[in-house]
Gaussian input, Z-matrix of N, CA and C with variables (Angstrom, degrees):
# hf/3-21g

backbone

0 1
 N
 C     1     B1
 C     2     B2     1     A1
 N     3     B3     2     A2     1     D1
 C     4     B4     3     A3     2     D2
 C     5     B5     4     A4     3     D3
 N     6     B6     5     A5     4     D4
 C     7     B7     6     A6     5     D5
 C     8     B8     7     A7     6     D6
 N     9     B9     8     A8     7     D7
 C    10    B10     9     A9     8     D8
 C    11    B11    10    A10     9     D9
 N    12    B12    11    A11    10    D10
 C    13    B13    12    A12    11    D11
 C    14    B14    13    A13    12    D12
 N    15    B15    14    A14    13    D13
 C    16    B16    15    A15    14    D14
 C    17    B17    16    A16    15    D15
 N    18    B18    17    A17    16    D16
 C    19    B19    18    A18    17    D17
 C    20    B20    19    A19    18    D18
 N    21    B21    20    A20    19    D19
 C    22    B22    21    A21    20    D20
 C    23    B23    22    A22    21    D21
 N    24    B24    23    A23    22    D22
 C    25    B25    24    A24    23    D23
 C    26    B26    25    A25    24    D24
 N    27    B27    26    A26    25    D25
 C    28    B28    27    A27    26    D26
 C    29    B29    28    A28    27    D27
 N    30    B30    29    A29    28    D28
 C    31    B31    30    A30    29    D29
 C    32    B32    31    A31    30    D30
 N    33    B33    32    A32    31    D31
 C    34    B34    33    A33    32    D32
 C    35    B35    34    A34    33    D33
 N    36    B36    35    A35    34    D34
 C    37    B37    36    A36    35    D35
 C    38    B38    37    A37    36    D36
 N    39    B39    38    A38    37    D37
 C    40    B40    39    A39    38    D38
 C    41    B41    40    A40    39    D39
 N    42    B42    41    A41    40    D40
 C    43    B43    42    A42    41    D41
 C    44    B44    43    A43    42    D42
 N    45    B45    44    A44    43    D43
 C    46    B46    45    A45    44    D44
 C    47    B47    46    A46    45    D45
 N    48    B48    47    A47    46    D46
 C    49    B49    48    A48    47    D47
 C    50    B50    49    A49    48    D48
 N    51    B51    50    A50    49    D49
 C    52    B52    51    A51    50    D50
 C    53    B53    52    A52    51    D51
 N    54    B54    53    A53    52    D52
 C    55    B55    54    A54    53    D53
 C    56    B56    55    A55    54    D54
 N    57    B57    56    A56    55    D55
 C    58    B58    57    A57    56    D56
 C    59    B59    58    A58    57    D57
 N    60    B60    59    A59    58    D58
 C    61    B61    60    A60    59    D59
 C    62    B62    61    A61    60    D60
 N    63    B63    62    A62    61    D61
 C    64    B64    63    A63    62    D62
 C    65    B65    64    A64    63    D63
 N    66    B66    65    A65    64    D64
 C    67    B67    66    A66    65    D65
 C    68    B68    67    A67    66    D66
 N    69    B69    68    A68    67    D67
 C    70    B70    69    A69    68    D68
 C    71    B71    70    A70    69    D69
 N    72    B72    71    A71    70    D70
 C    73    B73    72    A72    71    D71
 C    74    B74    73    A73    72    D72
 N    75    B75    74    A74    73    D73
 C    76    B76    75    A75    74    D74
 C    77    B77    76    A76    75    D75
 N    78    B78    77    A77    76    D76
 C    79    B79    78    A78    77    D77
 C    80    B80    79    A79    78    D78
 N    81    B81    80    A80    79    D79
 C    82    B82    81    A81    80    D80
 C    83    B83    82    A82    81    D81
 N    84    B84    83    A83    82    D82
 C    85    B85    84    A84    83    D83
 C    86    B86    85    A85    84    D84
 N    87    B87    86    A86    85    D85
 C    88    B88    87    A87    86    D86
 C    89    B89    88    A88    87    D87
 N    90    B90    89    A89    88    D88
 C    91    B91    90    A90    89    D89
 C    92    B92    91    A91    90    D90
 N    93    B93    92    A92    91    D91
 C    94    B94    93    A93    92    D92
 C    95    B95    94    A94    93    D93
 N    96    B96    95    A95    94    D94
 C    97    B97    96    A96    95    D95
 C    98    B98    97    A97    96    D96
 N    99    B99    98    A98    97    D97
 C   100   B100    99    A99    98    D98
 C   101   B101   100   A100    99    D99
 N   102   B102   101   A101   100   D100
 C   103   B103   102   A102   101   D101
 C   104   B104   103   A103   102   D102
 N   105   B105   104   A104   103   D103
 C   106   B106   105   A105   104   D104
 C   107   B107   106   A106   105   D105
 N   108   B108   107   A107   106   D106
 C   109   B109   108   A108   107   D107
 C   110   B110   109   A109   108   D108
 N   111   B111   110   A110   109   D109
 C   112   B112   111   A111   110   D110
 C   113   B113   112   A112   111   D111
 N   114   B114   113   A113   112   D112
 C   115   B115   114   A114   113   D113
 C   116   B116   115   A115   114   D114
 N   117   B117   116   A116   115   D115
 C   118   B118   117   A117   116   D116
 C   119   B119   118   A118   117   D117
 N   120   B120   119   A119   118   D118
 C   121   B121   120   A120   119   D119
 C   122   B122   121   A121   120   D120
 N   123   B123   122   A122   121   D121
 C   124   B124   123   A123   122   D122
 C   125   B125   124   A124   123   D123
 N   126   B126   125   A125   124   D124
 C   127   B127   126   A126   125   D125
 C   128   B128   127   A127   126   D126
 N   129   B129   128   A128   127   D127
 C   130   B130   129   A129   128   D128
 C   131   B131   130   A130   129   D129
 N   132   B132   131   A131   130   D130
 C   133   B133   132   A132   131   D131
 C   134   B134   133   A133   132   D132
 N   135   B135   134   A134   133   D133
 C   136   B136   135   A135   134   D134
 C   137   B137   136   A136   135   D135
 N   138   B138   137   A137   136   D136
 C   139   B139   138   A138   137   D137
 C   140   B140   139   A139   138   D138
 N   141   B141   140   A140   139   D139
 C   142   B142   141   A141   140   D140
 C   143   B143   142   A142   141   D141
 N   144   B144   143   A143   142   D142
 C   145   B145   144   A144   143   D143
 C   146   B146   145   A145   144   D144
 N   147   B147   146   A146   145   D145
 C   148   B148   147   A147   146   D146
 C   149   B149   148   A148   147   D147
 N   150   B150   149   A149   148   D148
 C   151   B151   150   A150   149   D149
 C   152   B152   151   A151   150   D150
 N   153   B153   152   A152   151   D151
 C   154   B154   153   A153   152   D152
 C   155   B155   154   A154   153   D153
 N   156   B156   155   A155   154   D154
 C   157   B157   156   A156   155   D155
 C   158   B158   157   A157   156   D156
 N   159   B159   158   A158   157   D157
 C   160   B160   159   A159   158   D158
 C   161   B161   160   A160   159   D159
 N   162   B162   161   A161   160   D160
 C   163   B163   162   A162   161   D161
 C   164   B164   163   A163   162   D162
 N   165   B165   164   A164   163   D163
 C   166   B166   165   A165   164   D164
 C   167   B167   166   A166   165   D165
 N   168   B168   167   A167   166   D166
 C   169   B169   168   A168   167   D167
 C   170   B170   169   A169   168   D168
 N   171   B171   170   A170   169   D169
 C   172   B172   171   A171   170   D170
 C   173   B173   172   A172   171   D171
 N   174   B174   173   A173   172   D172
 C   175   B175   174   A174   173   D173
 C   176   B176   175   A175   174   D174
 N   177   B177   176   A176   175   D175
 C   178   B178   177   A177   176   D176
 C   179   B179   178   A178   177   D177
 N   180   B180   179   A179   178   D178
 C   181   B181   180   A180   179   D179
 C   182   B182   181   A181   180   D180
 N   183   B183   182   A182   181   D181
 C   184   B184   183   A183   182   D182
 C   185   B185   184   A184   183   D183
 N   186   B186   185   A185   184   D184
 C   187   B187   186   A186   185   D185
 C   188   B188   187   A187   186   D186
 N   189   B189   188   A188   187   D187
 C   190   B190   189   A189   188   D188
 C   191   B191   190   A190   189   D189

   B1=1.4570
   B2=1.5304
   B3=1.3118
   B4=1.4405
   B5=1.6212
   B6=1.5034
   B7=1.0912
   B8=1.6815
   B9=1.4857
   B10=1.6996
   B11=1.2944
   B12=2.1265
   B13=1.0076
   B14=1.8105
   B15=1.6657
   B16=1.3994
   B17=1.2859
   B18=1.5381
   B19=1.0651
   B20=1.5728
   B21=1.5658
   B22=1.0419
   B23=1.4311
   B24=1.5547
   B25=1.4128
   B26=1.9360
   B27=1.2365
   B28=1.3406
   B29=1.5228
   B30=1.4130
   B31=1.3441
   B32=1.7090
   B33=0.9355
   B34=2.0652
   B35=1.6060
   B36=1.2800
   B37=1.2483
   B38=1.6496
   B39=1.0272
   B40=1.4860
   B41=1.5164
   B42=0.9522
   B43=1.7802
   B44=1.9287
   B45=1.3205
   B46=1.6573
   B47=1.4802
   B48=1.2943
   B49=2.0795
   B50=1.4455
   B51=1.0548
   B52=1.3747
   B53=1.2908
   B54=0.9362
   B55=1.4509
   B56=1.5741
   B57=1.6483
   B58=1.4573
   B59=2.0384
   B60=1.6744
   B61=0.8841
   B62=1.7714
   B63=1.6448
   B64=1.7002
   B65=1.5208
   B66=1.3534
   B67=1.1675
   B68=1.5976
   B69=0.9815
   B70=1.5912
   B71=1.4860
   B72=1.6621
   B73=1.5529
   B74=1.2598
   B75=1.5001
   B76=1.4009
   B77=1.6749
   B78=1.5170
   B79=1.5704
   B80=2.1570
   B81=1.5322
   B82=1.6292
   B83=1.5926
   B84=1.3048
   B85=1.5645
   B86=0.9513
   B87=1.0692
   B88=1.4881
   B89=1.6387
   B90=0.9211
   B91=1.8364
   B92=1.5669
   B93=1.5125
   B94=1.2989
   B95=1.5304
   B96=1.6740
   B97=1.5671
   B98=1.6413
   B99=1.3914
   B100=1.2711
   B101=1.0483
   B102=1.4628
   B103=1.5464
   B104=1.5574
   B105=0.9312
   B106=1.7514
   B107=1.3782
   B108=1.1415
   B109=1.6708
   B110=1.4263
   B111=0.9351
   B112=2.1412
   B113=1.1824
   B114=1.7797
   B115=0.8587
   B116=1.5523
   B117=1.0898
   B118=1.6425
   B119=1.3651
   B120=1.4151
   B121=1.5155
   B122=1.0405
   B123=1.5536
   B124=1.4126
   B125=1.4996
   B126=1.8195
   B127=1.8961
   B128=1.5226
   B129=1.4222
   B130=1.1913
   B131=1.6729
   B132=1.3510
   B133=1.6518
   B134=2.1159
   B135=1.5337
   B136=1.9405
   B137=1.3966
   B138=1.6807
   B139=1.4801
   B140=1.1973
   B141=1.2242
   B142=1.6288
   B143=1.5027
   B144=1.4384
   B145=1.4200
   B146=1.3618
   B147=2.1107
   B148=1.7569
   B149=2.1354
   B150=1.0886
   B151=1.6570
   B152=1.2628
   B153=1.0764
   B154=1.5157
   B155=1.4657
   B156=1.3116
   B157=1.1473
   B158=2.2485
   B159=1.3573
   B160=0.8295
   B161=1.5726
   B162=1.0915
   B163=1.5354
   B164=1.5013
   B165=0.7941
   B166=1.3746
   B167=1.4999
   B168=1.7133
   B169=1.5554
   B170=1.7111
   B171=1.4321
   B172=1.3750
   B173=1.3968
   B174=1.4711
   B175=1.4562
   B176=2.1168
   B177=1.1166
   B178=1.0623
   B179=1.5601
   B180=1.4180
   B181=1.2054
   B182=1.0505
   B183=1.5472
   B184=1.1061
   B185=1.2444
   B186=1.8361
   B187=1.8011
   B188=1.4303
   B189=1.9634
   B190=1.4737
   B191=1.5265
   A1=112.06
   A2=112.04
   A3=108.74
   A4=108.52
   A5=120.13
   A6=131.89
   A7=114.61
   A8=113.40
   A9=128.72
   A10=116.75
   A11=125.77
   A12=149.92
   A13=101.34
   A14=119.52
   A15=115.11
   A16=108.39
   A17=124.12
   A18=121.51
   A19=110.41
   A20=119.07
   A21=123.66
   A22=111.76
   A23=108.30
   A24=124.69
   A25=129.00
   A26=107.22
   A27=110.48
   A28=101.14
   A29=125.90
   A30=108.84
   A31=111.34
   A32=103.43
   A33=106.64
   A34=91.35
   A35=112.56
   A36=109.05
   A37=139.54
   A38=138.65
   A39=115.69
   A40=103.00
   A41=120.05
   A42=139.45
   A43=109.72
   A44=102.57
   A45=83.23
   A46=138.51
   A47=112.62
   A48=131.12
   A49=117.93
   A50=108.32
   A51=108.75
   A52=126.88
   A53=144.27
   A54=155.38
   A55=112.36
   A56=105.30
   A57=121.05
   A58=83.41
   A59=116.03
   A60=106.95
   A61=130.86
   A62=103.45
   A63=89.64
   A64=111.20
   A65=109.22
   A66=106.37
   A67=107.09
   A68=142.28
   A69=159.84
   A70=110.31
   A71=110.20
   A72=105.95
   A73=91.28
   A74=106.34
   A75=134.89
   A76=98.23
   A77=111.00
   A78=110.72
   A79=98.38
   A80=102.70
   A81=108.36
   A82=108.58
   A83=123.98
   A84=131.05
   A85=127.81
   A86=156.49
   A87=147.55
   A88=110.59
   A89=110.56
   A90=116.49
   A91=112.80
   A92=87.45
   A93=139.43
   A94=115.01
   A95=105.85
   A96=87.64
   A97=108.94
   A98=120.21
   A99=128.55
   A100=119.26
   A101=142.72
   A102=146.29
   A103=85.05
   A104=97.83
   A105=114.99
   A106=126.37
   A107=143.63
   A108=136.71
   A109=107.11
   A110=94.51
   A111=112.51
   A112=72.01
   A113=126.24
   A114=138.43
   A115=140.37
   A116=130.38
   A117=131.83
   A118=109.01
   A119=140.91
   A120=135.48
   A121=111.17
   A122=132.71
   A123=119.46
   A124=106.83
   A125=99.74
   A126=119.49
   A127=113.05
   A128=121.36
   A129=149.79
   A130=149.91
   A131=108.20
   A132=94.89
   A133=88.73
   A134=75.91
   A135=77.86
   A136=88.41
   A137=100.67
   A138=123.41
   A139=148.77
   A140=126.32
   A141=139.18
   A142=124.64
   A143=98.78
   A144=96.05
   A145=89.85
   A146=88.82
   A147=96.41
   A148=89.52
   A149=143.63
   A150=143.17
   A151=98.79
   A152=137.57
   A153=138.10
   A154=109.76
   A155=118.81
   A156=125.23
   A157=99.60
   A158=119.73
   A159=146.78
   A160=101.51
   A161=128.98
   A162=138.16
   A163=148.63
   A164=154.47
   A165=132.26
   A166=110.49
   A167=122.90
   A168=90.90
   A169=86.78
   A170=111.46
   A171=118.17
   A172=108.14
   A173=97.62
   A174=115.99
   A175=101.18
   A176=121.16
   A177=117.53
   A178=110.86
   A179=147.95
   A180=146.96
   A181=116.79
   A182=136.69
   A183=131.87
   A184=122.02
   A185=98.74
   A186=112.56
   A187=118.25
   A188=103.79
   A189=111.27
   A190=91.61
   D1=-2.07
   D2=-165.97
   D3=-74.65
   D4=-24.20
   D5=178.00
   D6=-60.21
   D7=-40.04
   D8=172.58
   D9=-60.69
   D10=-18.30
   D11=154.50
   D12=-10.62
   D13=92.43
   D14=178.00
   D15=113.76
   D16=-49.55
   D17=-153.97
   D18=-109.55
   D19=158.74
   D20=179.55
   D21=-82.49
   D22=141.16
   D23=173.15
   D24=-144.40
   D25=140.09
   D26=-171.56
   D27=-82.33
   D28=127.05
   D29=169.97
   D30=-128.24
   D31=-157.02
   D32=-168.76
   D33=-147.77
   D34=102.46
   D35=174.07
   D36=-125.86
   D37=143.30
   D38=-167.90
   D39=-110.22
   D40=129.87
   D41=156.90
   D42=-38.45
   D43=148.48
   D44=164.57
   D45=-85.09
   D46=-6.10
   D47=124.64
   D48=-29.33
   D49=-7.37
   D50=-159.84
   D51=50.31
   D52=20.16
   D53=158.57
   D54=-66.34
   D55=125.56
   D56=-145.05
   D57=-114.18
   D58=121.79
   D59=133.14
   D60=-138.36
   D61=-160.81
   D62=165.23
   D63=-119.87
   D64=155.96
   D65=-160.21
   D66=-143.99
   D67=152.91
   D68=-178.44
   D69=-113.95
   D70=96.10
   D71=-179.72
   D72=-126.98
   D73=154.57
   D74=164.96
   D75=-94.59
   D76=119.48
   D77=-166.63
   D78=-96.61
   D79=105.09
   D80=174.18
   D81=-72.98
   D82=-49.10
   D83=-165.05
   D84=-115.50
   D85=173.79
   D86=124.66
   D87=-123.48
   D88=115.62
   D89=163.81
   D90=-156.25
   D91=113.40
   D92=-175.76
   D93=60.23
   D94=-99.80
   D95=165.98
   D96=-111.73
   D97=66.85
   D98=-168.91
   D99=-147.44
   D100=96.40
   D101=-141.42
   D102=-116.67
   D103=140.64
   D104=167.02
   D105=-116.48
   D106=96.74
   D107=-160.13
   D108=-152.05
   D109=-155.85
   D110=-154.03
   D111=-115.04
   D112=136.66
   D113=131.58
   D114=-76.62
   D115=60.04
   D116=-151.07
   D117=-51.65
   D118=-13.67
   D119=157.84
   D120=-68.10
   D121=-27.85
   D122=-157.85
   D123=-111.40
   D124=-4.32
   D125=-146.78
   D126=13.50
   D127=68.09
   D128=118.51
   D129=-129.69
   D130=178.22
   D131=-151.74
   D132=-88.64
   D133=150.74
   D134=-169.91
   D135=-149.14
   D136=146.56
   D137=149.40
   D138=-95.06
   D139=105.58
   D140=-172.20
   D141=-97.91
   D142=142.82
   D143=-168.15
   D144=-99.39
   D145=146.54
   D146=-161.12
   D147=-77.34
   D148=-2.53
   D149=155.53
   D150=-49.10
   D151=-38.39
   D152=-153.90
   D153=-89.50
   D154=-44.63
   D155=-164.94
   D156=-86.41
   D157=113.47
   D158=-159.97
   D159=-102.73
   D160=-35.77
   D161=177.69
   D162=-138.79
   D163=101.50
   D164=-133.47
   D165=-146.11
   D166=129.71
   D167=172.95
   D168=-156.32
   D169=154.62
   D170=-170.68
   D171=-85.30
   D172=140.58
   D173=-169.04
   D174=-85.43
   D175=112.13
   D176=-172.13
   D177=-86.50
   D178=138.29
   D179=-169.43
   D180=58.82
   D181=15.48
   D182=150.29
   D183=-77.92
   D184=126.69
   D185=164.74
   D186=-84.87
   D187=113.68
   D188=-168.99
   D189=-76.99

């Protein structure tokens, strides 16, 4: 994920409930397996574990 570093991305992610959603983050960090970004569903900043995230693809022309 370190490469998404800045940029906005749609991902598919599961909770550790297992509860599957999709989500629109602006990716701020990466350290280790711990992504830090803008969550635009929740419009706050949230941490995801990079295990969790199941799919991922860059949102092109989106203003984060």
């Amino acid at each position: 994920m370190e490469k998404y570093v800045g940029l906005t991305v749609d991902i598919i992610y599961v909770d550790r409930k297992g509860r599957f959603t999709q989500r629109r983050i602006t990716v701020h960090s990466v350290r280790g397996d711990r992504i830090r970004a803008y969550d635009h569903m929740r419009n706050a900043l949230r941490v995801f574990r990079a295990e969790g995230i199941l799919a991922r693809e860059p949102v092109n022309g989106y203003a984060s």
